[in-house]
KOLKOL-181684 format. One record per residue (C-alpha): y, x, z. Coordinates in steps of 0.25 Angstrom, whole numbers, padded with zeros to 4 digits, always signed. Last residue first. Example, Ala and Ser with C-alpha at 12.3 -4.5 7.8 and 13.67 -1.06 7.14 Angstrom:
<pts>
-0004+0055+0029-0018+0049+0031
</pts>
This chain:
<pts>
+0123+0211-0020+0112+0209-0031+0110+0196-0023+0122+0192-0022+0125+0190-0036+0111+0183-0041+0113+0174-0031+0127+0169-0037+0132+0159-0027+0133+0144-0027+0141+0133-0019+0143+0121-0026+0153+0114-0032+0161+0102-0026+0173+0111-0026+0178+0106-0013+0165+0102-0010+0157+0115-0009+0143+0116-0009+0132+0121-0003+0130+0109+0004+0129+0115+0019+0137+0128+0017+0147+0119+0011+0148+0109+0022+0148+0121+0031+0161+0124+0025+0167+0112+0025+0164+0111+0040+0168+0124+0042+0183+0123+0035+0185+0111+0043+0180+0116+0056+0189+0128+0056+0201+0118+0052+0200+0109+0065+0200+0121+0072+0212+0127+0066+0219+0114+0068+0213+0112+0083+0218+0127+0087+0232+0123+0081+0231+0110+0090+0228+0115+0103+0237+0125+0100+0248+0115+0099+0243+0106+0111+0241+0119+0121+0258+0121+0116+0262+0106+0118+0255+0105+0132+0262+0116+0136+0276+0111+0134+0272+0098+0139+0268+0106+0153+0280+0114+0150+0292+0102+0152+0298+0095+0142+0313+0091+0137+0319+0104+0144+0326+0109+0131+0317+0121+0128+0305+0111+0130+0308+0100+0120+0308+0113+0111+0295+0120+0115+0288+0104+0114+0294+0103+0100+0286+0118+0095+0275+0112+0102+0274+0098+0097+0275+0104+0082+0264+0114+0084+0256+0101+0090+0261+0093+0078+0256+0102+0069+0243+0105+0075+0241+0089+0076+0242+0089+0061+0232+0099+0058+0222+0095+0068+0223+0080+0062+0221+0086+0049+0208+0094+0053+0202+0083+0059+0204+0075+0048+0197+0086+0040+0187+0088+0050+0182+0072+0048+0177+0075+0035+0170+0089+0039+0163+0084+0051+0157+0071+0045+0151+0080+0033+0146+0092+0046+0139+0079+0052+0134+0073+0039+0128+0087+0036+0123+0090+0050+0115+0076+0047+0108+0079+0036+0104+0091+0040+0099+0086+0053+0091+0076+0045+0087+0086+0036+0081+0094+0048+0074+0084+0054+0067+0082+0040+0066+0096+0037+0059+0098+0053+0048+0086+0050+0045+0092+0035+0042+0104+0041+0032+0099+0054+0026+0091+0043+0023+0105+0034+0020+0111+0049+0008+0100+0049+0003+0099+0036+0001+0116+0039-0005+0113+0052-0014+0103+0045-0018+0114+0034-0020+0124+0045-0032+0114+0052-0037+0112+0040-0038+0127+0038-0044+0129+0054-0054+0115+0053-0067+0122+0059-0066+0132+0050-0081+0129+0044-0082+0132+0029-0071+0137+0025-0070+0140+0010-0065+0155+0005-0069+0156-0010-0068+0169-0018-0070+0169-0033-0073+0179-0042-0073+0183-0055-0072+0196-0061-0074+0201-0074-0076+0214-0080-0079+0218-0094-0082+0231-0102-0074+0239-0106-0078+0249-0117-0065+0256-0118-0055+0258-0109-0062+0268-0100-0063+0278-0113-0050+0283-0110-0052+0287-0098-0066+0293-0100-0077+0292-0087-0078+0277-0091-0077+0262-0085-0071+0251-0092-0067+0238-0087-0062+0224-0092-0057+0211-0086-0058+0199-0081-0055+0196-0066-0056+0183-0059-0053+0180-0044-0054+0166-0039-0050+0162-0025-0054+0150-0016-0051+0147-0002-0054+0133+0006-0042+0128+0016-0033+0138+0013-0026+0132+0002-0023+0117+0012-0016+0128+0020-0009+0134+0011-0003+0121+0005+0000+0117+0018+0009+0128+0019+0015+0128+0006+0017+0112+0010+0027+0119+0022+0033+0129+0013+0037+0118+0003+0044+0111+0014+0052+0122+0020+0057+0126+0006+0062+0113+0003+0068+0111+0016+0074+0125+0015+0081+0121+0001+0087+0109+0006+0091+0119+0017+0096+0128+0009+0109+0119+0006+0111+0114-0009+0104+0100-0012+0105+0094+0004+0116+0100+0005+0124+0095-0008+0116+0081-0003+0123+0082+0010+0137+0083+0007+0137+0073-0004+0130+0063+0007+0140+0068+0018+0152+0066+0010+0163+0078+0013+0177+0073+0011+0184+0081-0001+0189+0094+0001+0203+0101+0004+0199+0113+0012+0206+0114+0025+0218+0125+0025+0215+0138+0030+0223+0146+0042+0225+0160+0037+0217+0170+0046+0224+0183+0048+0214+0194+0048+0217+0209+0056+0210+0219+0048+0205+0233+0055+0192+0228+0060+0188+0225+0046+0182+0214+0040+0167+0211+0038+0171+0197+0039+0163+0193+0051+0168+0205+0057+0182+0200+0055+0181+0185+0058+0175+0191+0072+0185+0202+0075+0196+0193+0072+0192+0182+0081+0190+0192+0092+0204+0198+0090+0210+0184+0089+0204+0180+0103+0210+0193+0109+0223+0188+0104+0220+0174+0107+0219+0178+0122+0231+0189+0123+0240+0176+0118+0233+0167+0126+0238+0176+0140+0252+0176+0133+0252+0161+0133+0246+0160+0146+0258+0169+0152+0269+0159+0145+0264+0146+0149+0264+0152+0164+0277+0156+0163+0280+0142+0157+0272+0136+0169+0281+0145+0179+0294+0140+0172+0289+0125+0175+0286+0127+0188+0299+0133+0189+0305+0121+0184+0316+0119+0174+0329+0119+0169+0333+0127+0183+0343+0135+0174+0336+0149+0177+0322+0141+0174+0327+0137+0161+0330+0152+0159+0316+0155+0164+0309+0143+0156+0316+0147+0142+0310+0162+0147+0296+0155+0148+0296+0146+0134+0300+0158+0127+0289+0165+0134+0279+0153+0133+0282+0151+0116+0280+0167+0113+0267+0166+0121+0263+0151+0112+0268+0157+0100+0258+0169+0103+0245+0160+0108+0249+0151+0095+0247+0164+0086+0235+0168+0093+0227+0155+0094+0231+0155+0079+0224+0167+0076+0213+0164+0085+0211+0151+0077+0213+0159+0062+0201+0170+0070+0191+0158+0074+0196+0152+0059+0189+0163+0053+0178+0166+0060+0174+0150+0062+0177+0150+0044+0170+0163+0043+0157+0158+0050+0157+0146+0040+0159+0155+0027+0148+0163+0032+0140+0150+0033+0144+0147+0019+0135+0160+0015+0125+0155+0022+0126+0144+0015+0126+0150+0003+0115+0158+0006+0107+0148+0013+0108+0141-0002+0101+0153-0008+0091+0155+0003+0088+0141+0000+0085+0143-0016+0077+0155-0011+0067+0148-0002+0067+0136-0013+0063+0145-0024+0053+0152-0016+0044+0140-0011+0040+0132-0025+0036+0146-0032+0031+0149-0018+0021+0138-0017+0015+0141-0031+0012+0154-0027+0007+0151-0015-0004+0144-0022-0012+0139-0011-0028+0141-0012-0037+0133-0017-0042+0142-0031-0034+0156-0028-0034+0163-0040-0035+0178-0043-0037+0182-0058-0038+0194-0063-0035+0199-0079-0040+0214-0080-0037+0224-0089-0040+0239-0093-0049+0240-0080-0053+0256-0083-0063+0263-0076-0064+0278-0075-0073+0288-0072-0072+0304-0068-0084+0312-0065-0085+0323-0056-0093+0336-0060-0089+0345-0050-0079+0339-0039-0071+0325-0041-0076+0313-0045-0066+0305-0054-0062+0292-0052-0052+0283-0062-0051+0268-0061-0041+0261-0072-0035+0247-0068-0028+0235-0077-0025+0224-0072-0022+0209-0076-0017+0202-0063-0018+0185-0061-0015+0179-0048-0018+0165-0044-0009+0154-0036-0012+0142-0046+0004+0142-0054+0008+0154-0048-0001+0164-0056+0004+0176-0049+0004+0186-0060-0002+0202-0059-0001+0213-0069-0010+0225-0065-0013+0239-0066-0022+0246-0057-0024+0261-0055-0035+0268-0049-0039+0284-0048-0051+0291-0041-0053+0305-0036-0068+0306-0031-0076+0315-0021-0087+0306-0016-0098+0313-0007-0111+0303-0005-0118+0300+0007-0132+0295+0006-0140+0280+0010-0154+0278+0007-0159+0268-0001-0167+0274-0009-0158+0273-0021-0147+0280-0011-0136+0273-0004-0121+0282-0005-0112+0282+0007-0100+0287+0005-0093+0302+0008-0079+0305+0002-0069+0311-0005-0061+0302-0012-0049+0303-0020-0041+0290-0026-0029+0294-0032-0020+0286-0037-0024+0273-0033-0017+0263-0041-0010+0250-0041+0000+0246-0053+0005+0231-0051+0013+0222-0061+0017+0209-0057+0018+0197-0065+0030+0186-0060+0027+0176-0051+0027+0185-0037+0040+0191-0042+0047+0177-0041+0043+0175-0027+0049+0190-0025+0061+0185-0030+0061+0174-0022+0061+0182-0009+0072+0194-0014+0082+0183-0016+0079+0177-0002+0081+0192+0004+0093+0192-0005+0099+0178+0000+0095+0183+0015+0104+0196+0012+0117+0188+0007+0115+0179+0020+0114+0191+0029+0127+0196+0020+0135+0184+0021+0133+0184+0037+0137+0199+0037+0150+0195+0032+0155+0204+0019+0154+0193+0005+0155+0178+0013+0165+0183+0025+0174+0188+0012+0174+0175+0006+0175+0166+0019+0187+0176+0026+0195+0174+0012+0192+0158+0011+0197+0158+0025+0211+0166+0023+0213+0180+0027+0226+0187+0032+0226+0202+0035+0231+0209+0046+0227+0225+0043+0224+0232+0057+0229+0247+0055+0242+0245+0058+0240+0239+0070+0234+0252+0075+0244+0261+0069+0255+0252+0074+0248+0255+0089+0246+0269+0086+0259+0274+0085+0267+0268+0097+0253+0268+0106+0256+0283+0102+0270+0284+0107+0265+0277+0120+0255+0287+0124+0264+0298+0121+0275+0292+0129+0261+0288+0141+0258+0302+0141+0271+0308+0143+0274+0299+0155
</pts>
């Protein structure tokens, strides 16, 4: 008996503790939006795919810039046998015992405009052989200008400076509709927790309702007003009220949990969603609508993007049918045992080479590629077709959707009204014997009905118009467009 007071008097001072410790907090939908949008994990997966984009194209620019490029080896020591031919021909084994040195400087520029590369370099030799009486040489390069230049070849190059800045252009749009789609996956959380909320607010009227309704019966009962059918249903009215009431509760706590995790919010904060109220905007044409879309959305940019790729394929192809390169290099050397004196009396040196690779007989295998190369371009151009029709025609839908929604959304509002009404005259009628339950009950499952079709009705509102804007990449209450500052995030 001891334990179970000592037991109890701690229940008696934990408990407030515990509740204590859980802050209630109201949050609004815009609220939820902007701190879903800067801590969700969904905002900083699309965050990191804007930098890896970033990080792409910068890259591409790099490659049309000079570069500069030291290479060297330092040392070189070799001790070895090699094989050495005679004068008469016969074949001997030398020792080699040599320390060498090699550095090369060079500026290199991709010539974008044909495909080539030009370096000038600049490189100094130095081996020195070691042991009793080993001599040292140098040779010095002092300047070189090279040329490499493929003559039939693609330019990839040149296929890049028209591919890169339409693959970062669409990771820049996907990251403001991703970044809608965060606002999307708020707006179910959100009012998945506001319809719980609700659920648990009418679940507690409705408990308090059946007991009252209940002891009215019993006394009624007493006075042979009514049946005992009828008092048992009311029983039974009441004991299913308190069974939804445990239900929504839990329901609640699940609700809770996801809208929380989703927010980054802690476990220890209780959020009290405020019922929004529709945006007022102008009816939605579908030709406005899907030219912003058609100008903004990434997948504009995807098409573009997909299409050039598929003719840089072909274009690779069609190069690779014959193969020829030049290399030229002009320049001047000097050779002595002296370092400084390997800068003077140079002498000159040029290179001039070209390479050619032409099949002669490949029985039809580079043709061959350039056909399957037409063929996947057409393959392309077949799947964006299909696909623009089907965007085309999501976009009428969703347009469709979200002008009717706001009819919908006044009819629901009305009828919840008037079903709250209904039900508070239907309890009435019912205390002075004017209806039976089975109207009673029908009153009560109509007003919830209705209260869950009103919060319904203004979830799909509120996503409609935002997936309008995640679509068009603009926002027609403002009738400005939706931009970010690039350079910002990505030195976050």
């Amino acid at each position: 008996m001891k334990k179970k007071n000592i037991l109890f008097a701690l229940a008696a001072v934990c408990l407030p503790l515990a509740l204590s410790a859980q802050k209630e907090r109201e949050i609004t939908l815009n609220e939820a939006i902007a701190m879903a949008r800067a801590q969700s994990v969904d905002a900083a997966v699309a965050l990191n795919e804007l930098k890896t984009a970033y990080w792409e194209f910068r890259t591409f620019r790099a490659d049309l810039l000079p570069e500069v490029n030291l290479t060297g080896t330092l040392p070189n020591y070799n001790k070895s046998y090699s094989s050495y031919q005679n004068s008469d021909g016969s074949y001997g084994f030398v020792r080699n015992n040599t320390l060498g040195l090699t550095g090369d400087l060079s500026i290199d520029q991709n010539i974008w405009l044909t495909g080539g590369k030009l370096s000038l370099t600049s490189s100094l030799d130095y081996i020195k052989q070691l042991g009793a009486g080993g001599n040292r040489h140098f040779m010095s390069v002092p300047v070189t200008l090279q040329l490499i230049q493929p003559i039939f070849g693609v330019n990839n190059i040149k296929w890049n400076r028209r591919i890169e800045p339409v693959r970062y252009a669409e990771a820049k749009a996907a990251f403001i509709t991703a970044t809608e789609e965060v606002t999307m996956r708020t707006i179910t959380y959100y009012f998945n927790l506001l319809l719980a909320k609700e659920n648990l607010g009418t679940a507690k009227q409705n408990q308090t309702n059946a007991d009252h309704l209940y002891e009215v019966a019993l006394a009624k009962r007493k006075m042979g007003q009514i049946s005992e059918n009828e008092l048992l249903q009311l029983k039974l009215s009441a004991l299913n009220a308190k069974a939804a009431l445990t239900e929504t509760e839990s329901d609640l706590n699940a609700k809770m949990f996801q809208l929380r995790a989703f927010l980054g919010v802690g476990e220890d904060e209780v959020l009290s969603p405020v019922l929004p109220e529709a945006v007022e905007g102008p009816r939605m044409e579908y030709n406005q609508v899907l030219n912003k879309a058609l100008e903004r959305n990434s997948f504009a940019q995807n098409i573009r993007r997909r299409q050039l790729e598929a003719d840089y394929e072909v274009a690779t192809a069609r190069g690779n049918l014959r193969s020829v390169d030049l290399f030229a290099s002009v320049g001047y050397t000097g050779e002595n045992r002296n370092f400084p004196a390997v800068y003077r009396n140079l002498q000159d040196n040029q290179i001039v080479q070209v390479g050619v690779k032409i099949p002669i007989l490949d029985w039809g295998k580079r043709r061959g590629k350039v056909r399957v190369a037409k063929s996947n371009r057409d393959v392309v151009l077949s799947k964006i077709r299909q696909e623009q029709i089907n965007f085309n025609q999501d976009i009428f839908l969703l347009v469709e959707h979200f002008n009717n929604q706001a009819q919908q959304l006044d009819i629901a509002k009305e009828a919840d009204a008037i079903a709250q009404q209904r039900y508070k005259t239907s309890i009435e009628t019912f205390l002075i014997g004017k209806i039976n339950t089975l109207d009673l009950n029908d009153a009560q499952n109509s007003k919830d009905a209705a209260r869950q079709k009103h919060i319904s009705e203004l979830y799909y509102y509120w996503y409609y118009y935002y997936q309008i804007r995640s679509l068009t990449l603009w926002d027609f209450r403002t009738n400005t467009e939706l931009e970010a500052d690039f350079d910002e995030i990505i030195r976050q």
